[in-house]
C-alpha positions, -999 to +999 in steps of 0.1 A: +063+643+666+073+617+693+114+616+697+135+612+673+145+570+667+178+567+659+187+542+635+213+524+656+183+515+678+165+500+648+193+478+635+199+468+671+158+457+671+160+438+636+194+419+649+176+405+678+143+395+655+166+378+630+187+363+657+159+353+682+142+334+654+174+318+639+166+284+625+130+287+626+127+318+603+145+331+575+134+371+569+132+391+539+143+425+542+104+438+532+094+419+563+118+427+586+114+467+575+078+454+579+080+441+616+106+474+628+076+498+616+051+479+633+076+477+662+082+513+665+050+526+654+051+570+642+088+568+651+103+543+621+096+547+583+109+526+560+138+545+547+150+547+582+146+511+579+164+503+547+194+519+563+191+500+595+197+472+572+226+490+554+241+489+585+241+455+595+249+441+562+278+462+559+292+458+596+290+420+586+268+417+620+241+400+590+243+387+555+219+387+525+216+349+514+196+338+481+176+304+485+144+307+462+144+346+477+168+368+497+171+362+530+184+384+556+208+361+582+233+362+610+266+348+588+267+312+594+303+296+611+318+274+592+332+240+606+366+248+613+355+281+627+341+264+659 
């Protein structure tokens, strides 16, 4: 078997997808686990991916949001924030 992925490297890849494509996509978690698998080939599975995105929804680096469907996004700054 090819070495070992660790699953900090996988959230770090699915930040940068959802991130790079801000305002132009919105991803579900089944296609971001989807593109990470693809991504990584042998070396990611989908539980591996599921807790990828464990991670970054609890580190608050990414929210679920619910618009028709759950999306996974970076959290959005409000006005006063900026």
């Amino acid at each position: 078997m090819p070495d070992e992925l660790k699953m900090e490297e996988v959230a770090e890849a699915m930040y940068k997808m959802v991130k790079d494509s801000m305002g132009q996509k919105k991803w579900k978690a089944t296609d971001l686990t989807k593109a990470v698998v693809e991504l990584f080939g042998d070396r990611c599975d989908k539980a591996l991916a599921k807790l990828a995105i464990r991670e970054l929804v609890e580190s608050g680096k990414c929210v679920y949001t619910y618009f028709g469907g759950s999306f996974i996004e970076i959290p959005h700054k409000e006005g006063a924030e900026n």
